[in-house]
Backbone as a ProteinNet text record, in pm:
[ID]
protein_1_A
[PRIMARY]
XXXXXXXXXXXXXXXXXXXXXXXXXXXXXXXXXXXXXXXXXXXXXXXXXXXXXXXXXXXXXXXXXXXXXXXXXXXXXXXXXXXXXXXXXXXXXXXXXXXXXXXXXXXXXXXXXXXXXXXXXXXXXXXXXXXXXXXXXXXXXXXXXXXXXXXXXXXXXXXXXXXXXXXXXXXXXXXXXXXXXXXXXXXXXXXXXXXXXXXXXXXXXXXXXXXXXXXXXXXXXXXXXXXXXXXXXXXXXXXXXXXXXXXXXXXXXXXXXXXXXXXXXXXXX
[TERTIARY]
9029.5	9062.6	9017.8	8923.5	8801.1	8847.3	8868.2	8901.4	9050.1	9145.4	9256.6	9344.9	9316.2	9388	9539.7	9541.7	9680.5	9722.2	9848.7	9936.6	9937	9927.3	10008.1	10093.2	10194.5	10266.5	10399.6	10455.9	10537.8	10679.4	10680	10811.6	10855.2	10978.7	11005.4	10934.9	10890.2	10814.2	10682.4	10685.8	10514	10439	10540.9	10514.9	10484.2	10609.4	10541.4	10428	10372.7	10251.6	10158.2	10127.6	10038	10057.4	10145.6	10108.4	10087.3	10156.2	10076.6	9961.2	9904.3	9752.8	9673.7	9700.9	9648.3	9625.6	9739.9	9784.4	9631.7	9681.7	9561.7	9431.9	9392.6	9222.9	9210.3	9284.7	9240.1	9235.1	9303.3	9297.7	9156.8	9156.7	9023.8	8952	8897.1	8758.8	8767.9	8850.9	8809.9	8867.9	8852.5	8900.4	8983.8	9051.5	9149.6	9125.4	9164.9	9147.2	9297	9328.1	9459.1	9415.8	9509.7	9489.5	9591.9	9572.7	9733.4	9690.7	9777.3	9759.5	9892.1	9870.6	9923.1	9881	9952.1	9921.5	9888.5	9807.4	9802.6	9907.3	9917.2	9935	10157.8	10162.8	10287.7	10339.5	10240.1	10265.2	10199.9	10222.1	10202.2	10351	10399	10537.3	10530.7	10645.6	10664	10697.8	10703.8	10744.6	10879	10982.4	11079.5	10987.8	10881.9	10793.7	10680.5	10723.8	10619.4	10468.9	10455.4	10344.5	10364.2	10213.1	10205.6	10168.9	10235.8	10195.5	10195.1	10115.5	10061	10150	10257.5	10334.5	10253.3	10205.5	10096.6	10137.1	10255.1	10297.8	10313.4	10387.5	10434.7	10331.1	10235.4	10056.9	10019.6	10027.2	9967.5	10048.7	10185.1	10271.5	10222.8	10187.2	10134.6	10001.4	9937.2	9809.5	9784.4	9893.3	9903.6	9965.4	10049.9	10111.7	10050.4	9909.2	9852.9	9711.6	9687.4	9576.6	9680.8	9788.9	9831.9	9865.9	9909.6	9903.1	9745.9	9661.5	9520.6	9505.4	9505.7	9478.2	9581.5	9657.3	9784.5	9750.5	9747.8	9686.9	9564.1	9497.8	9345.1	9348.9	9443.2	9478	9552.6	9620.5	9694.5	9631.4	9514.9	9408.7	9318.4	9258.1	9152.9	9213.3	9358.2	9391.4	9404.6	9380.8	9407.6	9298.2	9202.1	9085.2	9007.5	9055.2	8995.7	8910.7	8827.3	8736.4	8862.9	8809.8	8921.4	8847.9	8901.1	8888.8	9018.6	9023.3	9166.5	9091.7	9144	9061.7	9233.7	9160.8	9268.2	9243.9	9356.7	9311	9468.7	9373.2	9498.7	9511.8	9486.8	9506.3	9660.5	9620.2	9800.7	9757.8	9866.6	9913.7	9823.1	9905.7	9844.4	9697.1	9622.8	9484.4	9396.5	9469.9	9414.2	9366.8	9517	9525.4	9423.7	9399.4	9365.9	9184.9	9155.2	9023.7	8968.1	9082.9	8982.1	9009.5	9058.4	9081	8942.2	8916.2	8743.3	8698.9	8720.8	8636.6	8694.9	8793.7	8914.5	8919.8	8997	9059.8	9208.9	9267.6	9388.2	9461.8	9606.5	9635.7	9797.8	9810.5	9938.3	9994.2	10142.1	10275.3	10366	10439.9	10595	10656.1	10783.4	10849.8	10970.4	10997.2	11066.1	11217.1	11252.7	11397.8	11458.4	11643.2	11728.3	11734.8	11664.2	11681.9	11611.2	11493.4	11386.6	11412.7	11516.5	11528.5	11619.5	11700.6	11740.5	11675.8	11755.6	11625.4	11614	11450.2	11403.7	11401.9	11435.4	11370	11202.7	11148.7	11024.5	10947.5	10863.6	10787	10793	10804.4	10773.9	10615	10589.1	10470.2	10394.8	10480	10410	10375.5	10451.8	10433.2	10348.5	10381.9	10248.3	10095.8	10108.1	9963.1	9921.1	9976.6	9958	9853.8	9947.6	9892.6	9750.5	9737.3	9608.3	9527.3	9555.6	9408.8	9359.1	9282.7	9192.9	9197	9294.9	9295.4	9443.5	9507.9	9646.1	9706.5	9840.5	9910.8	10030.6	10027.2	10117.3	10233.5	10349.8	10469	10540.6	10573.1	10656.8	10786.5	10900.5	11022.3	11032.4	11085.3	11098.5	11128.8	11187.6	11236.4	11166.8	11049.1	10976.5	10880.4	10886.8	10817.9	10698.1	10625.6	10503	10538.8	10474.7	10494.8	10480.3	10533.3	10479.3	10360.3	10330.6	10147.4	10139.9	10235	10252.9	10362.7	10483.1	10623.3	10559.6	10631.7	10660.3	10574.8	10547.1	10544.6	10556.4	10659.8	10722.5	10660.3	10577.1	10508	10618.1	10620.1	10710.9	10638.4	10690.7	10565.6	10613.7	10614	10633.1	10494.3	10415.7	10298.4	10206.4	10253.4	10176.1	10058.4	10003.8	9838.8	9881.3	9957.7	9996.7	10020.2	10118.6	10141.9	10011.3	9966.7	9818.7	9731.1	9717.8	9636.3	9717.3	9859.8	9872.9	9844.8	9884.5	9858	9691.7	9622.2	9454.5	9445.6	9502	9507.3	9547.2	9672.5	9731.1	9640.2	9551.7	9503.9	9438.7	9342.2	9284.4	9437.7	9590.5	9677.1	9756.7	9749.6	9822.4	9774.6	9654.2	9579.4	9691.1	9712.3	9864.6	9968.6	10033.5	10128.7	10183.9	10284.2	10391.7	10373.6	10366.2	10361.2	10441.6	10511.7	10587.1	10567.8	10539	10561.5	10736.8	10784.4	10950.2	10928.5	10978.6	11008.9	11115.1	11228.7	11351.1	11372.1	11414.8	11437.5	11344.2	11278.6	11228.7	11050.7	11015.8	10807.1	10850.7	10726.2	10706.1	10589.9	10493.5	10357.4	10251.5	10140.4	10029.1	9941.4	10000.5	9928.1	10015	10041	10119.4	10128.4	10250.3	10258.6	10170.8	10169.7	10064.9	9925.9	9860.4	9727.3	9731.6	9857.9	9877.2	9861.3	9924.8	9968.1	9824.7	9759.3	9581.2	9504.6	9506.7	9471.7	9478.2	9612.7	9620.1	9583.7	9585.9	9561.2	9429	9313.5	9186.2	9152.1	9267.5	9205.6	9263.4	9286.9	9301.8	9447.7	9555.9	9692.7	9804.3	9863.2	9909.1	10124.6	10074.1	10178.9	10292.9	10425.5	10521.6	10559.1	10649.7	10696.6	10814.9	10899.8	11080.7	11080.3	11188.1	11280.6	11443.1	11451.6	11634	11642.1	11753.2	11879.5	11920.8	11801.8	11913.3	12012.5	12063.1	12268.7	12253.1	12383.4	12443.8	12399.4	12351.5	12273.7	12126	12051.4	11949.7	11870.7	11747.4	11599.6	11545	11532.5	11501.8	11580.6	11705.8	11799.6	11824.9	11771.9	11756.9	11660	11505.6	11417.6	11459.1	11479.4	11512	11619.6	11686.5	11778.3	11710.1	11663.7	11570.6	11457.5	11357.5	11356.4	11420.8	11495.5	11554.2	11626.9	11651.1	11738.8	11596.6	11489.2	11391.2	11281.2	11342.4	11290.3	11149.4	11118.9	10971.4	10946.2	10772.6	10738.2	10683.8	10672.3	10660.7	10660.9	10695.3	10691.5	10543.7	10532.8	10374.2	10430.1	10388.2	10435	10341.5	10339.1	10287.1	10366	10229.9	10330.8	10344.4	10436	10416.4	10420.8	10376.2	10415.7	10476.4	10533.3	10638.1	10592.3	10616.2	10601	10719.6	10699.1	10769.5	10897.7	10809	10896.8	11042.2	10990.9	11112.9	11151.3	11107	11175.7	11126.7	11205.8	11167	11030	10963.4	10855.1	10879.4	10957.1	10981.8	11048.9	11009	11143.9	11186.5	11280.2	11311	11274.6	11188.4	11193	11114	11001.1	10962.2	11017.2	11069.8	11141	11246.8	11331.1	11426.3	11375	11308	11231.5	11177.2	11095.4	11076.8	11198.5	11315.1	11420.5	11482.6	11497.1	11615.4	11556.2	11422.2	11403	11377.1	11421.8	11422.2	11311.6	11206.2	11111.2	11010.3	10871.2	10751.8	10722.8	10641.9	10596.8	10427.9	10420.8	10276.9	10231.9	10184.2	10188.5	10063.3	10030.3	9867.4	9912.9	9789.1	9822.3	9724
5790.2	5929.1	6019.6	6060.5	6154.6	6275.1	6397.6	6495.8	6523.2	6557.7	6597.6	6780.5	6785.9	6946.4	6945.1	7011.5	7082.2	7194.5	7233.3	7329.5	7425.3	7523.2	7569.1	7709.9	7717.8	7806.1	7804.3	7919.4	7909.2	7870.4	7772.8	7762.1	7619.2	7536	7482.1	7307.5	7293.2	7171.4	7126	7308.7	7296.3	7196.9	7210.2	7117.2	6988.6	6903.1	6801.4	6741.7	6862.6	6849.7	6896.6	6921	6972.8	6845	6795.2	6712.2	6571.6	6538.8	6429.1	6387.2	6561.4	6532.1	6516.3	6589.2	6557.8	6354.3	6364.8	6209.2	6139.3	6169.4	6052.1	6068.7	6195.1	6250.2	6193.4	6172.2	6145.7	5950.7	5885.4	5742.6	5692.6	5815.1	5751.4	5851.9	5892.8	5996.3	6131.3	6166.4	6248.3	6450.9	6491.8	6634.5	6704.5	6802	6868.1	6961.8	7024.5	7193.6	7235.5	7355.6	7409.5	7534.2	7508.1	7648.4	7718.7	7846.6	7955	8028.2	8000	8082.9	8153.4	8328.7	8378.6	8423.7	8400.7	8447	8618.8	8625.9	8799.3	8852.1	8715.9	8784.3	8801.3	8756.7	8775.5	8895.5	8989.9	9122.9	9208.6	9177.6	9270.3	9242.3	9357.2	9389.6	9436	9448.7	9552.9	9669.6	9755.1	9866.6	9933.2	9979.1	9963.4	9999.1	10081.7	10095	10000.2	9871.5	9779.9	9783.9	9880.8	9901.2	9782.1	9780.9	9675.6	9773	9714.1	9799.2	9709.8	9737.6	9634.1	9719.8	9623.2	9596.7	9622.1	9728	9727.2	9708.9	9812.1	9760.3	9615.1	9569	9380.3	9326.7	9365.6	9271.4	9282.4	9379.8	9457	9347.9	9373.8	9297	9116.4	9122.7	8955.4	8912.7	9045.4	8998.7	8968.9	9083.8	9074.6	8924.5	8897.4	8749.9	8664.4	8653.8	8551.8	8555.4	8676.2	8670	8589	8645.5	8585.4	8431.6	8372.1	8252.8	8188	8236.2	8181	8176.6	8322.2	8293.1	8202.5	8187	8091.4	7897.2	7886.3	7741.8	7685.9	7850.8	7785.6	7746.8	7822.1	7823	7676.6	7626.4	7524.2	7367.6	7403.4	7329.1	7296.3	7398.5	7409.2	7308.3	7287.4	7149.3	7028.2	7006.6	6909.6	6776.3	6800.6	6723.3	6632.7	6722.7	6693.7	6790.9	6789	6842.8	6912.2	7020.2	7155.9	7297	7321.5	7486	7529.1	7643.9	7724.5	7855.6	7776.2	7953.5	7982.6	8077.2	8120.3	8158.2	8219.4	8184.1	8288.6	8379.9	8484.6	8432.3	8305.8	8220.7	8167.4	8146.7	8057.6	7946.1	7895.4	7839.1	7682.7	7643.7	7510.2	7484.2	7625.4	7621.9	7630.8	7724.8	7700.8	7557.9	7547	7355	7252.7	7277.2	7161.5	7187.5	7343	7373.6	7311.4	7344.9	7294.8	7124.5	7090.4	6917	6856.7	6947.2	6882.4	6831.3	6877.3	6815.2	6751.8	6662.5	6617.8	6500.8	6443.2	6293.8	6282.7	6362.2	6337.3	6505.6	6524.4	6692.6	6635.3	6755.8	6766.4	6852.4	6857.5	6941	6919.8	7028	6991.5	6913	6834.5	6795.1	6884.2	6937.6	7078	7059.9	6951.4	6937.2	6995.2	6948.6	6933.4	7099.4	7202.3	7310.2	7374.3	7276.7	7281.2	7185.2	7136.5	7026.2	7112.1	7246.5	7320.4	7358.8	7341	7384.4	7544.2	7569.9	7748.3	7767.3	7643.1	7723.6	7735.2	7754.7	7743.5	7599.4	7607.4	7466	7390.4	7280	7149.9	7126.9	7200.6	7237.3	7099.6	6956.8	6801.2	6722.9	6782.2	6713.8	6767.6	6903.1	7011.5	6983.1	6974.8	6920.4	6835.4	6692.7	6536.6	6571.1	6615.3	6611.3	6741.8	6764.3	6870.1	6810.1	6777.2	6747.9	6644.4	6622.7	6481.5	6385.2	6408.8	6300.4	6306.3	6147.8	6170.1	6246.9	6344.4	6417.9	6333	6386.1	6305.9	6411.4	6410.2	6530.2	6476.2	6562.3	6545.4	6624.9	6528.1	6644.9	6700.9	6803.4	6926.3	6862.3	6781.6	6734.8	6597.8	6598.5	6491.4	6450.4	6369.3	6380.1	6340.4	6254.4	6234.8	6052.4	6017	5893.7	5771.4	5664.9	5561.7	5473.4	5460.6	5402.9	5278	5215.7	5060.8	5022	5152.2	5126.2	5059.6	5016	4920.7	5064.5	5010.4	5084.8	5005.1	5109.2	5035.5	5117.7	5019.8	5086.2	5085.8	5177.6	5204.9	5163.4	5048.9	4966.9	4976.9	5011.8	4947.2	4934.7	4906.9	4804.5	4932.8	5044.3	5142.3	5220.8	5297.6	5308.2	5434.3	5528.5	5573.5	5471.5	5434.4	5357.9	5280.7	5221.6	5126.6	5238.8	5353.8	5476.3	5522	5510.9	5566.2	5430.6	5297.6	5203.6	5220.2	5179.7	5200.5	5339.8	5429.1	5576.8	5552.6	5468.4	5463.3	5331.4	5274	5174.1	5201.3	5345.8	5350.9	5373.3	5409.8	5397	5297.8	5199.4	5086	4983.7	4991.7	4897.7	4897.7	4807	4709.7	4757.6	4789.8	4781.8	4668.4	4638.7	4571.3	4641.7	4577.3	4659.8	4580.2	4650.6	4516.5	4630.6	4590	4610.5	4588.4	4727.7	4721.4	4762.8	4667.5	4691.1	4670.1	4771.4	4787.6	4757.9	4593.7	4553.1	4478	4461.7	4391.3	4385.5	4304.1	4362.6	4444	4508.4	4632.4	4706.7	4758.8	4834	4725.7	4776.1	4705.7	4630	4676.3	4623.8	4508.9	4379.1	4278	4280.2	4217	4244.7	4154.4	4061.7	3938.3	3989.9	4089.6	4156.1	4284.5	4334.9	4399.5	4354.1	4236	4219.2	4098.6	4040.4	4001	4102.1	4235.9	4311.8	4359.2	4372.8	4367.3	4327.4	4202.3	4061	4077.6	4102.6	4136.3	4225	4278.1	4409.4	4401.4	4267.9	4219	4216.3	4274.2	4288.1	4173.3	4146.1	4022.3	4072.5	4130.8	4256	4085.9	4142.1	4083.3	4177.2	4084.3	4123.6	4158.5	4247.1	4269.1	4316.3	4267	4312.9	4343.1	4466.1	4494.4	4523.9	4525.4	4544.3	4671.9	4779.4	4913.6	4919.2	4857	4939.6	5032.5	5059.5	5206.8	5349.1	5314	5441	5507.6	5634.2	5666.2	5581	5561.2	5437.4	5502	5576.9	5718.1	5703	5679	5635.9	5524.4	5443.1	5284.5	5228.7	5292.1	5307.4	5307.5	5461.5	5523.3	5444.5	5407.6	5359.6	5245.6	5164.5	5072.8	5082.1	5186.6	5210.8	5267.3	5321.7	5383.9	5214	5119.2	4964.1	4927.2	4934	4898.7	4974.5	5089.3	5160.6	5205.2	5227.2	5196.6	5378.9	5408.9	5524.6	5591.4	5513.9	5640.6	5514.9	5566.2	5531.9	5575.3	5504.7	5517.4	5544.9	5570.7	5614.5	5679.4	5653.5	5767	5900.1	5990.7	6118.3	6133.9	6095.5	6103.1	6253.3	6294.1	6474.9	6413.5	6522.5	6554.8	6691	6665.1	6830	6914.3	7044.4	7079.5	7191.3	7215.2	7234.8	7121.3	7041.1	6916	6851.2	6846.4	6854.6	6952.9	6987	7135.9	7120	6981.4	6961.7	6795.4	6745.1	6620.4	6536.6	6420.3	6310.9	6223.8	6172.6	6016.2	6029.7	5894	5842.4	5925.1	6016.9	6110	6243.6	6279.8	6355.8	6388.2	6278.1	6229.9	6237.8	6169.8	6184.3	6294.3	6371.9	6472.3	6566	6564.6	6647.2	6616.9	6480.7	6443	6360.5	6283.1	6186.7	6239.8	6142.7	6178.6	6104.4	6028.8	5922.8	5990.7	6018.7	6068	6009.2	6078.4	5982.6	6022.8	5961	5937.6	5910.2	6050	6076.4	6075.9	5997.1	5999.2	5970.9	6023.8	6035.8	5986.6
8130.3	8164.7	8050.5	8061.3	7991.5	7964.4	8056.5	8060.4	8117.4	8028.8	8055.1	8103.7	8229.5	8235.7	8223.2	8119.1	8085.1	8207.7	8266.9	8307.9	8230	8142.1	8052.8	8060.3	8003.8	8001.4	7865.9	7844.6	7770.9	7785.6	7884	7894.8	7836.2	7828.9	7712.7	7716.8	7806.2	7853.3	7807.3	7761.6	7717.7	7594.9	7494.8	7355.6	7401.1	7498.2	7509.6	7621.6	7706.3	7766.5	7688.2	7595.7	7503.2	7361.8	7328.2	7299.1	7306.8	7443.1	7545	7559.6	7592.5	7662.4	7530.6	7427.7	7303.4	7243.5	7264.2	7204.4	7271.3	7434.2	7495.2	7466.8	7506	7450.9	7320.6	7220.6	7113.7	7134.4	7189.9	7186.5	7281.4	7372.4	7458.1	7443.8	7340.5	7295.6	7384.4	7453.2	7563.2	7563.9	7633.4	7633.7	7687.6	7619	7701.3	7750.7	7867.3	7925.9	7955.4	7872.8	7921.4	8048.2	8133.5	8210.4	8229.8	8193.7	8143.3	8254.5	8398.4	8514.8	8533.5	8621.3	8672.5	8780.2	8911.3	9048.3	9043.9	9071.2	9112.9	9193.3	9309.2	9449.4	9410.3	9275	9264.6	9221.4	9180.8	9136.5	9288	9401.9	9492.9	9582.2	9584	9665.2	9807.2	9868.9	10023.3	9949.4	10017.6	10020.1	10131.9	10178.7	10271.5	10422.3	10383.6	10532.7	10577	10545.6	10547.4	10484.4	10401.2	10350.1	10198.5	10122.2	10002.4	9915.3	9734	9674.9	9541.7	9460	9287.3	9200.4	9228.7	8994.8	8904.3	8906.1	8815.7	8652.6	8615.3	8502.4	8452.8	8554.5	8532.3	8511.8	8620.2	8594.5	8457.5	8409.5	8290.8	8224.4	8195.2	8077.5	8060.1	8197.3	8221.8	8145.5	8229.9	8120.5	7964.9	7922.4	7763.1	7710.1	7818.8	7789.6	7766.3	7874.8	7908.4	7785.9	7779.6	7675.7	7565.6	7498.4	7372.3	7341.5	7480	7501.6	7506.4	7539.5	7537.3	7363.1	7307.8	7176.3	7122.5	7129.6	7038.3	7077.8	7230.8	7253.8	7166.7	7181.1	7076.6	6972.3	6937.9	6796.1	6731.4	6806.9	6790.5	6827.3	6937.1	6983.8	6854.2	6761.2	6673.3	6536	6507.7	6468.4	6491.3	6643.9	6670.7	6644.2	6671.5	6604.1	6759.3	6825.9	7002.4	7031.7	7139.1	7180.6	7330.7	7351.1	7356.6	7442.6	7545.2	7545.1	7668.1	7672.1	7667.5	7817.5	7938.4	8040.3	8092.1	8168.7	8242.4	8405.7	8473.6	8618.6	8663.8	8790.3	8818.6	8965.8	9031.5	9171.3	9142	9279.7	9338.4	9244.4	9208.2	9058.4	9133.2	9212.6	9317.1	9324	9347.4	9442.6	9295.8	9200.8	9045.3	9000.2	8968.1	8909.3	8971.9	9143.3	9263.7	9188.3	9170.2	9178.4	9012.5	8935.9	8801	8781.6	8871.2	8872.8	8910.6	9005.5	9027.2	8997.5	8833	8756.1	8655.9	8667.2	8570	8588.9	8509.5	8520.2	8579.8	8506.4	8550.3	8513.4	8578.3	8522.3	8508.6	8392.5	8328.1	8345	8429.2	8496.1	8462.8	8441.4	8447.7	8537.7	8526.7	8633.3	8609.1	8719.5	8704.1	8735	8777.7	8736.7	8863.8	8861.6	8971	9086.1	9005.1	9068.7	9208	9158.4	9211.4	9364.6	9378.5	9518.6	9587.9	9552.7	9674.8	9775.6	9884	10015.8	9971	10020.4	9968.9	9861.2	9737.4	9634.4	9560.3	9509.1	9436.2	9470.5	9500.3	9538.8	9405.5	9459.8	9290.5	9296.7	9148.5	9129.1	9160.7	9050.6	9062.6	9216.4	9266.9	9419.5	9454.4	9512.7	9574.7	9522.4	9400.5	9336.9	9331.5	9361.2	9371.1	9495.2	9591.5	9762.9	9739.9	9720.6	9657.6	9583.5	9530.2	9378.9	9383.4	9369.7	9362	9224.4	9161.1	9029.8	9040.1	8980.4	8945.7	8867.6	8912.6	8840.7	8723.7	8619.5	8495.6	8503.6	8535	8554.9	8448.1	8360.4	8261.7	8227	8217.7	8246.2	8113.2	8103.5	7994.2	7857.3	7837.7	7713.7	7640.2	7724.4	7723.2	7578.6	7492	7347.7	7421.1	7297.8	7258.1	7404.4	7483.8	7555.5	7528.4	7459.9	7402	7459.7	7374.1	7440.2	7431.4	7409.9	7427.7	7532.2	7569.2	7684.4	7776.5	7830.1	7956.4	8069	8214.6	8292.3	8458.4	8540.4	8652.4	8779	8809.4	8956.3	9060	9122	9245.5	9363.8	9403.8	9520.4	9690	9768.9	9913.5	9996.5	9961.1	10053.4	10080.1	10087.8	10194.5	10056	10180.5	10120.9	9973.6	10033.5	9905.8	9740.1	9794	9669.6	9557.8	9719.5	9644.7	9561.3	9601.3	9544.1	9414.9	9418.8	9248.4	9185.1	9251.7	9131.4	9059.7	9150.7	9109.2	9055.3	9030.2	8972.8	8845.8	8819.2	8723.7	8595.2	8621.4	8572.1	8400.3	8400.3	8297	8169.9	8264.8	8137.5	8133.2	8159.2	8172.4	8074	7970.9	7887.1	7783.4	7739.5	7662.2	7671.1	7788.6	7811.2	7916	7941.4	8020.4	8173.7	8289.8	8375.3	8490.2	8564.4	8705.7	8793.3	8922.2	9042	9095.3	9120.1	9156.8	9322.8	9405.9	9502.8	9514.8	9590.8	9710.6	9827.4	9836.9	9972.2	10011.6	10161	10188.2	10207.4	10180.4	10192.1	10304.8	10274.2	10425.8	10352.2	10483.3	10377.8	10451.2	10443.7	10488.3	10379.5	10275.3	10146.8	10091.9	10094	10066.7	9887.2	9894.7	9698.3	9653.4	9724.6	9635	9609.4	9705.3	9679.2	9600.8	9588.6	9441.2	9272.4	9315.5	9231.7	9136.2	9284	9220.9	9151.1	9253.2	9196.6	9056	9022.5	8835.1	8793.6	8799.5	8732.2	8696.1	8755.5	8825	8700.9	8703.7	8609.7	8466.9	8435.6	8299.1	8265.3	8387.5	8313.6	8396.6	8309	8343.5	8393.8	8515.8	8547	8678.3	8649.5	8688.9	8862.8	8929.3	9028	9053.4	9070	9086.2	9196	9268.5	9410.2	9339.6	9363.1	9399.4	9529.5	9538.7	9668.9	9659.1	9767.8	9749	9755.4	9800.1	9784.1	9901.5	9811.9	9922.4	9885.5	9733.5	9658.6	9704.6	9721.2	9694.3	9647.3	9717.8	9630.3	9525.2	9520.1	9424.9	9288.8	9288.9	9195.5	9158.7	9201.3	9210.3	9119.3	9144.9	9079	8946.6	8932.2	8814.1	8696.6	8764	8636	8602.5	8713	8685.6	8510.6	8553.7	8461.6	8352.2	8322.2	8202.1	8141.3	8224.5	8170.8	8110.3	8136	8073.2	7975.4	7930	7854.5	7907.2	8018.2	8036.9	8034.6	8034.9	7946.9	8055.8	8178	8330.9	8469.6	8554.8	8648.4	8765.1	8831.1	8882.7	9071.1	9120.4	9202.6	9332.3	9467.1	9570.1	9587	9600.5	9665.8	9813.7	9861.7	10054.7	10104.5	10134.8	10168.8	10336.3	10313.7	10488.8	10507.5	10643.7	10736.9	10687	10654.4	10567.7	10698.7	10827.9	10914.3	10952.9	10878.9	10886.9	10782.9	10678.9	10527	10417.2	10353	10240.8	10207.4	10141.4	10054.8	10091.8	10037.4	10050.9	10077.7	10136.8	10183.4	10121.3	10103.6	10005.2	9873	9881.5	9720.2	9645.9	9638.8	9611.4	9552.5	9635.7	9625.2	9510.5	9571	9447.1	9340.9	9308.9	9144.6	9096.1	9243.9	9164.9	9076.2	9163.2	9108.7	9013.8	9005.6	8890.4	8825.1	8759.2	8690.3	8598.9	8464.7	8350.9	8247	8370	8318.5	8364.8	8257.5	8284.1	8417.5	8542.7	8671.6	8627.3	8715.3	8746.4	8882.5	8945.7	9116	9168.4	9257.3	9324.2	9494	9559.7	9706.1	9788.9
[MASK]
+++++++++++++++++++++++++++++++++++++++++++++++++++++++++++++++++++++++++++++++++++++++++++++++++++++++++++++++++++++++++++++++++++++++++++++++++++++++++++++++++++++++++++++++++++++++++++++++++++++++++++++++++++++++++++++++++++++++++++++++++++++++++++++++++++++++++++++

């Protein structure tokens, strides 16, 4: 994973997506791109007679934001001893991220935490963009350091084609680390674990197999503690999108994580 796009923004998540993506570019020779976006279309209002009208002040205050954040990333970029540049982008935050992935390896998001799973609130930026972009998304929750580059890592497995797509997504970061395939319950999926699990093998890593017993609990939560008993440094994972006329953004195990996990994921679709 060559080229790394950064999210960026000033909010408190940012340090350790900035120095994540740093960490890796520097272990595998490669580059970072931050992109410091603001929607335009968020500074255009109603008016009470159905007419539209431009925040122009707010836009204005934004722009000044966004320039100072461009100069300050650079600035903080120009130590790092990586190969580096810093744009910006006034698109829907989604169609931004999806468009400069093009040309990416992989992109770096917040995982935006429990607020974000009320029905109607703010889309979860990591999901929305998994199902969009063409490289795996790395979501990192707010308090997230530097990721250990040797942790354990626990693929979230049930047979189906999603899943098989973050594992093979997840491969160029899986080199010495520990890796198991966790499945909940019973095979199911068109992709059998044993051809997962060749597959690793295949690819030089000498990755283990686990089954738990959901319970009566959330799989989503099952997972998760899973990892956190094993210290492991992200979870790998499909993003399933749902019809959103019939769930907010997302269903199940997805979902769940997006809202409440406290373990870097790693989302491909």
């Amino acid at each position: 994973m060559k080229v790394i796009l950064v999210h960026a923004d000033d909010g408190p998540g940012m340090a350790g997506r900035l120095s994540n993506a740093v960490a890796l570019a520097r272990r595998v020779g490669g580059h970072v791109t931050l992109l410091v976006n603001t929607p335009f279309q968020r500074f255009v209002a109603m008016d009470p007679f159905g007419g539209t009208y431009l925040a122009s002040e707010a836009l204005a205050e934004a722009t000044v934001r966004d320039a100072a954040m461009v100069r300050q990333f650079t600035a903080e970029l120009a130590g790092s001893g990586v190969s580096h540049d810093v744009v910006s982008s006034s698109d829907e935050t989604v169609g931004a991220l999806s468009s400069a992935a093009l040309l990416a390896d992989l992109a770096v998001v917040a995982l935006e935490g429990e607020a974000s799973v009320r029905p109607y609130a703010r889309p979860l930026l990591a999901g929305d963009l998994a199902l969009a972009a063409p490289v795996p998304v790395l979501a990192l929750p707010e308090e997230s350091g530097t990721i250990d580059p040797a942790g354990p890592v626990i693929i979230a497995w049930n047979g189906r084609t999603e899943a098989a797509a973050a594992l093979r997504a997840a491969v160029p970061l899986l080199e010495g680390r520990p890796v198991a395939l966790l499945r909940i319950g019973a095979e199911s999926g068109s992709v059998p674990d044993a051809a997962a699990l060749d597959y690793l093998q295949r690819q030089g890593f000498d990755a283990v197999l686990r089954t738990l017993d959901p319970g009566d609990g959330p799989v989503g939560e099952v997972i998760e503690q899973h990892a956190l008993s094993q210290r492991a440094a992200m979870i790998v994972m499909g993003a399933f999108g749902r019809n959103r006329l019939r769930e907010t953004l997302f269903g199940g195990v997805t979902r769940y994580l997006l809202g409440r996990a406290s373990v870097p994921l790693l989302l491909a679709h």
